[in-house]
py3Dmol code that shows the C-alpha trace and the ligand (Angstrom):
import py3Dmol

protein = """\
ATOM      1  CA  UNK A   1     -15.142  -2.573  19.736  1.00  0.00           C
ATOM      2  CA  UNK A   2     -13.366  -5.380  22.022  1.00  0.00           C
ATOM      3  CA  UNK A   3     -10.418  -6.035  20.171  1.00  0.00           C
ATOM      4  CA  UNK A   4      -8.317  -3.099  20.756  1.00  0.00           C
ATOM      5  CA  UNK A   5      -7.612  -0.416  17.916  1.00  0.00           C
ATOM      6  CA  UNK A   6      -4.273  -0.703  15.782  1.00  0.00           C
ATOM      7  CA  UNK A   7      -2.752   2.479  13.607  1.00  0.00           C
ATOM      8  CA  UNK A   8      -0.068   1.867  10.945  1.00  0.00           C
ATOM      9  CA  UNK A   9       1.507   4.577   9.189  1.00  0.00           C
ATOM     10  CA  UNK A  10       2.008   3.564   5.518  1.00  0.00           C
ATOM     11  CA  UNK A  11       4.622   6.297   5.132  1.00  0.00           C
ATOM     12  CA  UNK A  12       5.103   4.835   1.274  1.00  0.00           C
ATOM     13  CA  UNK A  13       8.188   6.387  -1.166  1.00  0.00           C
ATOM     14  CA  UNK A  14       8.400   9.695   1.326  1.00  0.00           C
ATOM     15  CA  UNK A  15      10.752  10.676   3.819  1.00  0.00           C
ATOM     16  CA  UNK A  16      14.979  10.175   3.425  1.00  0.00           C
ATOM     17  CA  UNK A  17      16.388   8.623   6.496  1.00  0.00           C
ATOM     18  CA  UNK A  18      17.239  11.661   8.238  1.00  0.00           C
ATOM     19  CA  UNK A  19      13.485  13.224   7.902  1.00  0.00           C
ATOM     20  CA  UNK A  20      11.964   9.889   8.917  1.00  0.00           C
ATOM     21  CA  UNK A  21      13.915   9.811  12.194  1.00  0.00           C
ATOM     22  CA  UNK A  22      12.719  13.428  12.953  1.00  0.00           C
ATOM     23  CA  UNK A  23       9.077  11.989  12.166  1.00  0.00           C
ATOM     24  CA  UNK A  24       9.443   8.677  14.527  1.00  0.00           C
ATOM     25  CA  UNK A  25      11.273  11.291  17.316  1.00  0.00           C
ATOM     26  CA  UNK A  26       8.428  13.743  16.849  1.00  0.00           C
ATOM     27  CA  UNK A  27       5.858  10.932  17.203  1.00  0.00           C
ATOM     28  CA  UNK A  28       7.663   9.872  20.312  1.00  0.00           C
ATOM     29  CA  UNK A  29       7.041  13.452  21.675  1.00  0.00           C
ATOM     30  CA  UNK A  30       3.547  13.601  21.009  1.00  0.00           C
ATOM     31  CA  UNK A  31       3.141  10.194  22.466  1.00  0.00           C
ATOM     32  CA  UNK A  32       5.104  11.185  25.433  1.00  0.00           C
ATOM     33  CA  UNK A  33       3.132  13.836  26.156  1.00  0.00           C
ATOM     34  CA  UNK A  34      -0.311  11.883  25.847  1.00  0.00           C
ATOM     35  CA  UNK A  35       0.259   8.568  25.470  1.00  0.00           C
ATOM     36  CA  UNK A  36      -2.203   5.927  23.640  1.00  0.00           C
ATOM     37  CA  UNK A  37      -4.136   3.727  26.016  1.00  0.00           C
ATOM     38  CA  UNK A  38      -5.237   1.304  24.238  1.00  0.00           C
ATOM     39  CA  UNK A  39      -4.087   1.379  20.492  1.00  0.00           C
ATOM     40  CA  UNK A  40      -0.881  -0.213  19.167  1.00  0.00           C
ATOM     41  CA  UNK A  41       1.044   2.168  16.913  1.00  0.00           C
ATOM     42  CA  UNK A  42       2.994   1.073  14.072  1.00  0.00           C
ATOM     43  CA  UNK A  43       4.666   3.117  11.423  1.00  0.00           C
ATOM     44  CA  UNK A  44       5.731   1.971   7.843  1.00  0.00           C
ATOM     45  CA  UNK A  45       9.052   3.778   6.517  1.00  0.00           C
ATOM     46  CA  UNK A  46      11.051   2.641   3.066  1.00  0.00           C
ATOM     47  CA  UNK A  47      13.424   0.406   2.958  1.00  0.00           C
ATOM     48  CA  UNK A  48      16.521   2.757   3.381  1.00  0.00           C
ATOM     49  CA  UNK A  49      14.634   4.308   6.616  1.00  0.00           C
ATOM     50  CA  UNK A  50      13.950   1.045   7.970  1.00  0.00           C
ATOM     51  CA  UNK A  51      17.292   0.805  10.306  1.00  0.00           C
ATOM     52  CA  UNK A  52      17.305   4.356  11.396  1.00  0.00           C
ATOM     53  CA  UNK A  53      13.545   4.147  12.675  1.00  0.00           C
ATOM     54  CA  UNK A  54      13.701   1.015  14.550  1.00  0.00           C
ATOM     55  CA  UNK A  55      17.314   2.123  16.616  1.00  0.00           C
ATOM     56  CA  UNK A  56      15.168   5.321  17.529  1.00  0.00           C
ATOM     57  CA  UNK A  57      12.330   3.595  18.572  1.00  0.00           C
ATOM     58  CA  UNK A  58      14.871   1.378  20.717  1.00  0.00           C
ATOM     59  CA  UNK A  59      16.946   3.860  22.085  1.00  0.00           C
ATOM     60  CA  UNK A  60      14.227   6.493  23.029  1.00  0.00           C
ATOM     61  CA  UNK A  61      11.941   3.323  24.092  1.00  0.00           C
ATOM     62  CA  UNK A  62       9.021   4.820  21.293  1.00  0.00           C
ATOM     63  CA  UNK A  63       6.417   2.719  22.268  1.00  0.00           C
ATOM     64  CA  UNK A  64       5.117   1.697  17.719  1.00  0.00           C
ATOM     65  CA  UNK A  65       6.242  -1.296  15.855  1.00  0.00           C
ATOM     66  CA  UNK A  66       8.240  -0.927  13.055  1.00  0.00           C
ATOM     67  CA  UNK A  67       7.165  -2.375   9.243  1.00  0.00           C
ATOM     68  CA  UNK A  68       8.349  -2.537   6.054  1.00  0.00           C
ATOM     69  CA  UNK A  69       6.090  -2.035   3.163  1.00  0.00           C
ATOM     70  CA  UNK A  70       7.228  -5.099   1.240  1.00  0.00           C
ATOM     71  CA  UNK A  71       9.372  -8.069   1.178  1.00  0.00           C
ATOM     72  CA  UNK A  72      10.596 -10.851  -1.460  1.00  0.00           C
ATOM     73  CA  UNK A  73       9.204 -14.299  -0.809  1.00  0.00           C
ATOM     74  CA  UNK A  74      12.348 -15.753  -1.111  1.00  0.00           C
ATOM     75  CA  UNK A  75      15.077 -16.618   1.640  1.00  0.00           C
ATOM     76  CA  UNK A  76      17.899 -15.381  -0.011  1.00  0.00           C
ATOM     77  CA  UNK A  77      19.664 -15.656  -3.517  1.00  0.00           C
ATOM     78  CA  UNK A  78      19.928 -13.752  -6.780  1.00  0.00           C
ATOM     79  CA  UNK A  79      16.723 -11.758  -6.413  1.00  0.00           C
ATOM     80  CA  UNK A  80      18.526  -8.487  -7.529  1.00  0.00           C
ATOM     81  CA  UNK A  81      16.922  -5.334  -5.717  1.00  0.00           C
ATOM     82  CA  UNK A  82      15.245  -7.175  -3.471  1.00  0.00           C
ATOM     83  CA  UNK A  83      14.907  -7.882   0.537  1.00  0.00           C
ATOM     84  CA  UNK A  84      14.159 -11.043   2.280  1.00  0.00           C
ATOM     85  CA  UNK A  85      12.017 -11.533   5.781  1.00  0.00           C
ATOM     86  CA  UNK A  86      15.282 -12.884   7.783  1.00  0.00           C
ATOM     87  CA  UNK A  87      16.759  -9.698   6.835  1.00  0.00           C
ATOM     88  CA  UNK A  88      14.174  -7.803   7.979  1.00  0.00           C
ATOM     89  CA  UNK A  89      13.895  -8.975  11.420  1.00  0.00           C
ATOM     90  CA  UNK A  90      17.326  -8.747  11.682  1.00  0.00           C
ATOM     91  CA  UNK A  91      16.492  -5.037  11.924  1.00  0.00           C
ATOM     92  CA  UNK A  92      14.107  -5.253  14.664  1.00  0.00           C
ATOM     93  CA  UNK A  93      11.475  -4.929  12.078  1.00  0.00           C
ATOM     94  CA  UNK A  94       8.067  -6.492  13.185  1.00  0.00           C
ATOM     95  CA  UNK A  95       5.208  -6.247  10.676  1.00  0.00           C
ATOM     96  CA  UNK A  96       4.811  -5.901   6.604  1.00  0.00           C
ATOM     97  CA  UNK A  97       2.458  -5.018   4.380  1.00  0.00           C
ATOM     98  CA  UNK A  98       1.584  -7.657   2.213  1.00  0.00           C
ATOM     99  CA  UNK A  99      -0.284  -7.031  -1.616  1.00  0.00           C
ATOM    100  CA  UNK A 100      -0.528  -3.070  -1.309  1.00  0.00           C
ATOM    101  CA  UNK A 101      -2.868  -1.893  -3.852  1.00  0.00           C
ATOM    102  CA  UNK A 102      -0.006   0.330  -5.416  1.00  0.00           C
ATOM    103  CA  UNK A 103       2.337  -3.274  -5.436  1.00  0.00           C
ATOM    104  CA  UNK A 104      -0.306  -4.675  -7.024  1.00  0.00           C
ATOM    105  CA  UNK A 105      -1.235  -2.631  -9.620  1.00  0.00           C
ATOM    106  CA  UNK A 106       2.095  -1.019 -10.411  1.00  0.00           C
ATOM    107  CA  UNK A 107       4.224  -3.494  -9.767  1.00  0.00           C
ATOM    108  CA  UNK A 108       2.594  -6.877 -11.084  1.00  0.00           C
ATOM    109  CA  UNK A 109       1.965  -8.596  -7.728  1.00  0.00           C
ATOM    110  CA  UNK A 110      -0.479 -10.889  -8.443  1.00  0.00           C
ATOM    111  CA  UNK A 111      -3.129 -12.811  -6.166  1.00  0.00           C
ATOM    112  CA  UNK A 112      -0.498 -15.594  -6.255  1.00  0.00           C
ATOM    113  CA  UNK A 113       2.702 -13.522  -5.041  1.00  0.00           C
ATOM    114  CA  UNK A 114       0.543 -12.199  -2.540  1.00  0.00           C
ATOM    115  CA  UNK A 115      -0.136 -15.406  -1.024  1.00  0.00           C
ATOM    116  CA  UNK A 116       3.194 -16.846  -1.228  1.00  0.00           C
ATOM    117  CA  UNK A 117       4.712 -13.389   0.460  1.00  0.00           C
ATOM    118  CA  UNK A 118       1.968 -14.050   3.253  1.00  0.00           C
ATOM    119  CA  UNK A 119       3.554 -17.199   4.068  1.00  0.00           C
ATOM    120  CA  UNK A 120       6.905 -16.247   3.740  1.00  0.00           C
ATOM    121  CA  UNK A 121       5.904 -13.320   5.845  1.00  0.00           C
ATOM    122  CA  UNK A 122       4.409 -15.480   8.672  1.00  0.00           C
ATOM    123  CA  UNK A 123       6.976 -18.768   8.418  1.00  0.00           C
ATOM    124  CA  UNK A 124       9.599 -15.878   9.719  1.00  0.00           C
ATOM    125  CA  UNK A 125       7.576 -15.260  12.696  1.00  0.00           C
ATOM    126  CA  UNK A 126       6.604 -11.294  10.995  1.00  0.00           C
ATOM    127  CA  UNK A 127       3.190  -9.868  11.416  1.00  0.00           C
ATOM    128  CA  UNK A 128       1.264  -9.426   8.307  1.00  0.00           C
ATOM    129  CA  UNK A 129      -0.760  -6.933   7.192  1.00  0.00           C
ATOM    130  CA  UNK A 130      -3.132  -8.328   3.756  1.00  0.00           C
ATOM    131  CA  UNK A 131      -4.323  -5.162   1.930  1.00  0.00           C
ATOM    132  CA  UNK A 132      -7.589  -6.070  -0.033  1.00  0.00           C
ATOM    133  CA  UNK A 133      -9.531  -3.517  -1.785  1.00  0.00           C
ATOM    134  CA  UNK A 134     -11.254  -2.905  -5.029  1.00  0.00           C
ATOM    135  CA  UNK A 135     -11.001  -0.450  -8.042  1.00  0.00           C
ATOM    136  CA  UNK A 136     -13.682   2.296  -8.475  1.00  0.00           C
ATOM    137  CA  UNK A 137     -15.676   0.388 -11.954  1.00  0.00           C
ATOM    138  CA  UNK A 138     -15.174  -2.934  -9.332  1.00  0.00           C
ATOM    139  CA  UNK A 139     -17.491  -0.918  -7.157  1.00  0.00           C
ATOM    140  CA  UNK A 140     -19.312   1.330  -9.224  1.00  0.00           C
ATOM    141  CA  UNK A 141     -20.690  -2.569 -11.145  1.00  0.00           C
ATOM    142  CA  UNK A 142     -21.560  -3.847  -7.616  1.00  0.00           C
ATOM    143  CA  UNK A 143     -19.215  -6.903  -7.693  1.00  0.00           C
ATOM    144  CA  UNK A 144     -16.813  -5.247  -4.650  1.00  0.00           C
ATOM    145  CA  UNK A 145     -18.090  -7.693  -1.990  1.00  0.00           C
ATOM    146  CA  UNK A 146     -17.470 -10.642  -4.364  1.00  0.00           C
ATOM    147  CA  UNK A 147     -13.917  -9.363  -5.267  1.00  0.00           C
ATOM    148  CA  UNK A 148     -12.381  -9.257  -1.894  1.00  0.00           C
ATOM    149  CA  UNK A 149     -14.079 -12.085  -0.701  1.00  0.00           C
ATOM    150  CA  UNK A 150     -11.577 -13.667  -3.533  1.00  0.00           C
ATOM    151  CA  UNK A 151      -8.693 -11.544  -2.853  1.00  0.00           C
ATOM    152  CA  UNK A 152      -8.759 -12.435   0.971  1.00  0.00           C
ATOM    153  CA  UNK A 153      -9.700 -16.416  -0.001  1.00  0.00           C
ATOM    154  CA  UNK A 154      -7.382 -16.311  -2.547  1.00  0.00           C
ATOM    155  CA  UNK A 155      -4.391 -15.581   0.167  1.00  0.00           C
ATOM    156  CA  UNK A 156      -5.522 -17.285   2.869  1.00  0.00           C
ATOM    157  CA  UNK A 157      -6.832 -20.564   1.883  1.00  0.00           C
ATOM    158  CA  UNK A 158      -4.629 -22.975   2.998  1.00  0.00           C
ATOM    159  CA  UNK A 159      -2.494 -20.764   5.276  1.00  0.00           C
ATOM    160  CA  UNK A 160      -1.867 -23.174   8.491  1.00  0.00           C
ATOM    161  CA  UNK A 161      -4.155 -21.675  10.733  1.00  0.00           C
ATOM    162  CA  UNK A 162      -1.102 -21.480  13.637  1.00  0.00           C
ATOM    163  CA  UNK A 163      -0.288 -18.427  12.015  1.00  0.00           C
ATOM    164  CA  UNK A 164      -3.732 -16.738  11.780  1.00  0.00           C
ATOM    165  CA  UNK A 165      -2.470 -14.689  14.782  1.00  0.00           C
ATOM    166  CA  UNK A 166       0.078 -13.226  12.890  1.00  0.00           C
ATOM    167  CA  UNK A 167      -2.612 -11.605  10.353  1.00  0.00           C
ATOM    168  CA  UNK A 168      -3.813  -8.430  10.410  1.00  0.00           C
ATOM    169  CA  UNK A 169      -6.593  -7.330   7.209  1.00  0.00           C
ATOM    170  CA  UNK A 170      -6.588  -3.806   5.690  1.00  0.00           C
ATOM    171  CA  UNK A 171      -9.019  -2.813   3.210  1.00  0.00           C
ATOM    172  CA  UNK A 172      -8.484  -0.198   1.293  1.00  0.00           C
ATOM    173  CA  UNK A 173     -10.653   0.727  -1.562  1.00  0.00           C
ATOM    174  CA  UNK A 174      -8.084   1.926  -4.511  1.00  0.00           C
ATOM    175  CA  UNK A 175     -10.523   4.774  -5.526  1.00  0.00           C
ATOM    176  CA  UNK A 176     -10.216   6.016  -1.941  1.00  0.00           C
ATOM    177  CA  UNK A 177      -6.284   5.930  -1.836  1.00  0.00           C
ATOM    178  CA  UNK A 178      -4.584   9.438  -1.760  1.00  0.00           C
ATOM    179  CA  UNK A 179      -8.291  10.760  -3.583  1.00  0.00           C
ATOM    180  CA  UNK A 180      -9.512  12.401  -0.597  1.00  0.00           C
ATOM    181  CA  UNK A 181     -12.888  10.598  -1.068  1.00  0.00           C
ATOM    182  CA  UNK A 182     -13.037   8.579   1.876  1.00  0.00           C
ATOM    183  CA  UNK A 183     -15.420   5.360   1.339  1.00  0.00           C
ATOM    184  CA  UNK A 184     -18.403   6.729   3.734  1.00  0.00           C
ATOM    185  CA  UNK A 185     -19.464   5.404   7.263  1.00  0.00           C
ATOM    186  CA  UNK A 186     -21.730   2.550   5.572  1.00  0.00           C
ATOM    187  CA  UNK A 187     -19.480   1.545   3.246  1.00  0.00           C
ATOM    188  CA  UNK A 188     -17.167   1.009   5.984  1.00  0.00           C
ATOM    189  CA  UNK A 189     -19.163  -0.390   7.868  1.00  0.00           C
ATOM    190  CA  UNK A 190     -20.437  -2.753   5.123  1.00  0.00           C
ATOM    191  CA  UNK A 191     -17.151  -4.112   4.291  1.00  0.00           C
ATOM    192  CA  UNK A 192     -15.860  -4.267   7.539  1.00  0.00           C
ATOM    193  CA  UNK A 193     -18.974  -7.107   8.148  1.00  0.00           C
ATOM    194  CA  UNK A 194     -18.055  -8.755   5.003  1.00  0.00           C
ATOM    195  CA  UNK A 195     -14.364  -9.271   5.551  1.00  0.00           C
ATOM    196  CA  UNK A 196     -15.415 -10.831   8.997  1.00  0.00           C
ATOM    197  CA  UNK A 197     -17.802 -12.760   7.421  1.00  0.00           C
ATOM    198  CA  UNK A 198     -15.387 -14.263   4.750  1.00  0.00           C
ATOM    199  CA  UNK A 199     -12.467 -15.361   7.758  1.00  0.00           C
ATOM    200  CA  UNK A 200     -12.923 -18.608   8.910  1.00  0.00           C
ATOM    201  CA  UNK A 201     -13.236 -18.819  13.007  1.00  0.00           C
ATOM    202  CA  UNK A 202      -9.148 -19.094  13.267  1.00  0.00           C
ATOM    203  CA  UNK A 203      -9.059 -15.352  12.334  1.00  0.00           C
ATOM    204  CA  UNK A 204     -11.514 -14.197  14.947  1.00  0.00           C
ATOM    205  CA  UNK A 205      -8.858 -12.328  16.649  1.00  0.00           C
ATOM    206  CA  UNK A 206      -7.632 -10.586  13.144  1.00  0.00           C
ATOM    207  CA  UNK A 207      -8.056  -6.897  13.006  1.00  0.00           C
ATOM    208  CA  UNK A 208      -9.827  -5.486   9.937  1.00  0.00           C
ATOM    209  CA  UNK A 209      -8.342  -1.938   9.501  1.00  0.00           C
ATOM    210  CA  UNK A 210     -10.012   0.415   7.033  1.00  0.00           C
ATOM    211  CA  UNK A 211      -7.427   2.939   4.799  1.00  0.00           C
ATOM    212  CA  UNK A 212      -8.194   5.295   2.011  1.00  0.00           C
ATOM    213  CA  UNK A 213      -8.016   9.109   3.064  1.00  0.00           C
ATOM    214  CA  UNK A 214      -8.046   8.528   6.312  1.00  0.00           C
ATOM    215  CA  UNK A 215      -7.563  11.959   8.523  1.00  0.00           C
ATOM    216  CA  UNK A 216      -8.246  13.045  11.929  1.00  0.00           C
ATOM    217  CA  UNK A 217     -11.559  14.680  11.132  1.00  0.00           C
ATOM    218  CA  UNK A 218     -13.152  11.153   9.787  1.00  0.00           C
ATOM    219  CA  UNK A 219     -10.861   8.749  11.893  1.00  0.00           C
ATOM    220  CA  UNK A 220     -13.743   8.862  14.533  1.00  0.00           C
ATOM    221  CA  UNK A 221     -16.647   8.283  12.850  1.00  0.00           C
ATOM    222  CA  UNK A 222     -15.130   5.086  10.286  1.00  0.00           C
ATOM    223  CA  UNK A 223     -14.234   3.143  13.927  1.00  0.00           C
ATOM    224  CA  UNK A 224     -16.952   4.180  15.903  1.00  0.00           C
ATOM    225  CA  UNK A 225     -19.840   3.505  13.908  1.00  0.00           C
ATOM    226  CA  UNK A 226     -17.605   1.934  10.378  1.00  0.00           C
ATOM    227  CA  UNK A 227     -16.726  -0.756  13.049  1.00  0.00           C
ATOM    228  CA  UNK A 228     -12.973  -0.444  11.527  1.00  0.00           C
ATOM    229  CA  UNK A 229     -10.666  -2.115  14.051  1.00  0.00           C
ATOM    230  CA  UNK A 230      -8.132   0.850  13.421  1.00  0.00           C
ATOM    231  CA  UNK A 231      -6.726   2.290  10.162  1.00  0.00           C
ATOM    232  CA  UNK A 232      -3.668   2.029   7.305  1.00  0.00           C
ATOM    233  CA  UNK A 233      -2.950   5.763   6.924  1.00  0.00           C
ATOM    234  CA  UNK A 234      -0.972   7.249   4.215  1.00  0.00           C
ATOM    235  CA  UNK A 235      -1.088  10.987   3.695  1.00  0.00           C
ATOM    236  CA  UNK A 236      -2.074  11.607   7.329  1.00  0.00           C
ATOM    237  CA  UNK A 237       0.767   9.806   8.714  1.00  0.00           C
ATOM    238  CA  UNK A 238       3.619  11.651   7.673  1.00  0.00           C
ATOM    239  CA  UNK A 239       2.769  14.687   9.827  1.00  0.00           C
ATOM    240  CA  UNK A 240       3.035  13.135  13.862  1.00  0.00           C
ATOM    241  CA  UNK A 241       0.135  15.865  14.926  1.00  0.00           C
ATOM    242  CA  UNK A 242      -2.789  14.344  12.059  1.00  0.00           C
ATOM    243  CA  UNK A 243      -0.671  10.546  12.878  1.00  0.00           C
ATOM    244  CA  UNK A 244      -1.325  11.091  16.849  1.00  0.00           C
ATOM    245  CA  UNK A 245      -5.353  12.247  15.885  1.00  0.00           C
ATOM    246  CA  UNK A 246      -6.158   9.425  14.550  1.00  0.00           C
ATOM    247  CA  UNK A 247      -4.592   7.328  17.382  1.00  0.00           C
ATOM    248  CA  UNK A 248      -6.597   9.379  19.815  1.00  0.00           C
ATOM    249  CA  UNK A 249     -10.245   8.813  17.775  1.00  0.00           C
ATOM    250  CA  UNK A 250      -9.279   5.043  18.294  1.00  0.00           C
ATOM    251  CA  UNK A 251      -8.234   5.466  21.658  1.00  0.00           C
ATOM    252  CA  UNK A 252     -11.098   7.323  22.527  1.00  0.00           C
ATOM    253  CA  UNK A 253     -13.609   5.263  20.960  1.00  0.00           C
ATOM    254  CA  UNK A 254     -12.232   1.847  22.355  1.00  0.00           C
ATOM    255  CA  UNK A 255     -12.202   3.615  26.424  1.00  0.00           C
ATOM    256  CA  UNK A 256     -16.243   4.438  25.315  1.00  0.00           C
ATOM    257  CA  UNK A 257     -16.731   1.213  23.550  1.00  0.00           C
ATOM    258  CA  UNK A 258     -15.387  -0.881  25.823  1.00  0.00           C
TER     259      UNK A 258
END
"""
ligand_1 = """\
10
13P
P -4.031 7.679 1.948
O -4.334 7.695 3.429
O -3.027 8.701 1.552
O -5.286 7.711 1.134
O -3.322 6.268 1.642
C -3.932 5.104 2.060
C -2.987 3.978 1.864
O -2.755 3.526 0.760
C -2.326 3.435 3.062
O -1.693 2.237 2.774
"""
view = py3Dmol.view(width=600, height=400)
view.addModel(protein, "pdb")
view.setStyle({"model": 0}, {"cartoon": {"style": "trace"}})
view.addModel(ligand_1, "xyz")
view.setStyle({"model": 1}, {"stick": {}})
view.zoomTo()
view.show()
């Protein structure tokens, strides 16, 4: 592992603002207490939380990024509901998820809105985090390699390759998500070569992060021998002891690694 480990907490529709700034100051504890070395820490509140998390992290100098799950591709306008990039930042927000499985599937983001989010994401100067990741029949007929190879060419292709810098990939295989059933060690590992094999040399520096039932039991084994450059954590995340776990497996196996 040289590039060095990064942990987002995909905190999805959970936490009111009031519990998620007792999570992000109970994080800050932990972190005070035994701070990560080497991996970058972000977390990944709603919407309404987003505000209330990043002044914490400010004011009590919490050293994780702050994301948002989602974002309109759009500037501005009469996109009722919705929430630009610009505004975003505005809030000292610094990453977003981009094509979630669950916006995907539940919410009709298709391989196109995914790509133009992407670019709206990274025009704005926002770090972006593609989620890839295929459906249990995908997998269970063989064809998951193929799929993601046209999920993640599919959104990148013609991305101006200033911004590859800016990109971050997280596979996530949907019959992993919230299951339990963590996609096993070669799996990982398999997809993990795949996705690097699939970015073009502009994206060497990209991090592929692994997510699917991620806890602090498997964290170390999916990085240290999955190759995962880090992890998108859901479940796990919203307590700061199993969040601050699976920091340390990626801390520790980046100080061995290295
Ligand atoms: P779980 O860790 O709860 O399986 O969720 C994974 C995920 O979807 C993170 O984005």
């Amino acid at each position: 592992m040289t590039i060095k480990p990064l942990v987002i907490g995909n905190w999805k529709m959970n936490l009111d603002f009031v519990e998620a700034v007792h999570l992000g100051q109970q994080i800050g504890v932990l972190l005070k207490n035994r701070p990560s070395e080497h991996t970058e820490i972000v977390v990944a509140p709603p919407f309404v939380d987003l505000r209330s998390v990043a002044s914490i992290v400010d004011s009590e100098r919490i050293p994780i990024g702050v994301a948002a799950q989602h974002v309109n591709p759009n500037d501005n306008g009469a996109h009722t509901g919705e929430v630009s990039a610009s505004m975003l930042k505005r809030l000292g927000v610094t990453w977003v998820l981009v094509g979630h499985s669950e916006r995907r599937s539940m919410y009709a983001m298709d391989d196109a809105a995914v790509a133009l989010t992407l670019r709206a994401v990274v025009r704005s100067g926002l770090k972006a985090v593609l989620c890839v990741g295929e459906a249990l029949d995908i997998r269970e007929d063989g064809d998951h390699d193929e799929w993601v190879r046209r999920q993640l060419r599919s959104a990148l292709d013609g991305l101006d390759e200033r911004f590859a810098e800016l990109v971050t990939i997280a596979y996530e295989p949907i019959w992993a998500i919230g299951t339990g059933l963590t996609a096993d060690v070669a799996q990982v590992h398999a997809m993990m070569t795949h996705v690097r094999s699939v970015l073009t040399p502009a994206f060497k520096e990209s991090r592929v992060l692994y997510g699917g039932s991620v806890n602090a039991e498997n964290a170390a084994s999916l990085v240290a021998e999955g190759r995962a450059d880090g992890f998108l954590v859901g479940g796990a995340s919203l307590k700061a002891e199993s969040f601050l776990a699976i920091i340390q497996a990626c801390d520790d196996c980046y100080a061995l690694k290295r």
